[in-house]
C-alpha positions in Angstrom: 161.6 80.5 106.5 159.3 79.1 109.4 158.7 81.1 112.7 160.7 79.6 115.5 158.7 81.1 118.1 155.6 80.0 119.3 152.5 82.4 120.6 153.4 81.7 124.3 157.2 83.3 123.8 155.7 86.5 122.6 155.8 89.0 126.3 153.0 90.0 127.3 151.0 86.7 125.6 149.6 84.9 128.7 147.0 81.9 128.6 144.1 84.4 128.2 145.3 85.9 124.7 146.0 82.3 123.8 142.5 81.4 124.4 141.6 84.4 122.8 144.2 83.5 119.7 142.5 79.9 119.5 139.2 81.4 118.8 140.4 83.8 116.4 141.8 81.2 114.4 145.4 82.1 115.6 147.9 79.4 115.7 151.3 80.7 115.1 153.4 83.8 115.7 153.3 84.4 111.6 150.1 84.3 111.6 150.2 88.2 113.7 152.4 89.4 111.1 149.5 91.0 108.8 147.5 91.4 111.0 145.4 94.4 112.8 145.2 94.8 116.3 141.6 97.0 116.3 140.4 94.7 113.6 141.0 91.3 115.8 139.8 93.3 118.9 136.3 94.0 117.1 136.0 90.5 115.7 136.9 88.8 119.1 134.2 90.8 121.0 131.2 89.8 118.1 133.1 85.9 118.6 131.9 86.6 122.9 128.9 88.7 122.3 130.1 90.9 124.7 132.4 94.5 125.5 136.1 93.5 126.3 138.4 95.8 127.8 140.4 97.7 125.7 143.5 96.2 127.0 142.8 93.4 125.3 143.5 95.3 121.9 146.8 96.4 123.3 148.2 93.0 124.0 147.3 92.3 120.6 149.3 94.9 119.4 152.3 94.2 121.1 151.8 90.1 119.4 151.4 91.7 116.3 154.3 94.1 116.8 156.5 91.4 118.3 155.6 89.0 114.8 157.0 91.7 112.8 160.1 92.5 114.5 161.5 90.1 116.9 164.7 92.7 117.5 161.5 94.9 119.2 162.9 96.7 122.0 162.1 95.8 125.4 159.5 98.4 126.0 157.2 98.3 122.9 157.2 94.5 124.1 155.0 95.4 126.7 151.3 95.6 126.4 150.8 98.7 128.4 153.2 100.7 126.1 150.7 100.1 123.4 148.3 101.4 125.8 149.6 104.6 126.2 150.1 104.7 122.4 146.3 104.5 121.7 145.0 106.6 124.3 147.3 109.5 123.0 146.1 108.9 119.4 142.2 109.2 120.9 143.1 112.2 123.0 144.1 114.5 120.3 
């Protein structure tokens, strides 16, 4: 069945991750569904040529997340949760 939703409904998803999206390739929500947040961070940075904030990886996380399940709770729809989930995984 075909994704109703487009990038721009996903929370957190404002015009930059769209740009960012576009030159990843990324067109549609289903698209996020297998994909890998740390994997598109990396390849988006070699794309610019440059560092990115980490951030950036988290908002892809919660698109990713938000692909899979679109019952997500309210919370884990929020970029900065994610943030908070990968800064505990580094600090143990």
């Amino acid at each position: 069945m075909k994704e109703n939703r487009k990038l721009a409904d996903l929370v957190s998803v404002g015009p930059a991750t769209l740009r960012d999206f576009e030159e990843l390739g990324i067109s549609e929500v289903e698209q996020l569904i297998d994909k890998d947040s740390v994997t598109l961070f990396e390849r988006l940075e070699k794309i610019k040529g440059q560092k990115l904030d980490r951030c950036c990886e988290d908002v892809f996380r919660t698109a990713i997340e938000q692909a899979r399940n679109p019952k997500l709770p309210e919370e884990k729809k929020q970029w900065y949760y994610w943030s908070r989930v990968r800064k505990n995984k580094t600090a143990k």
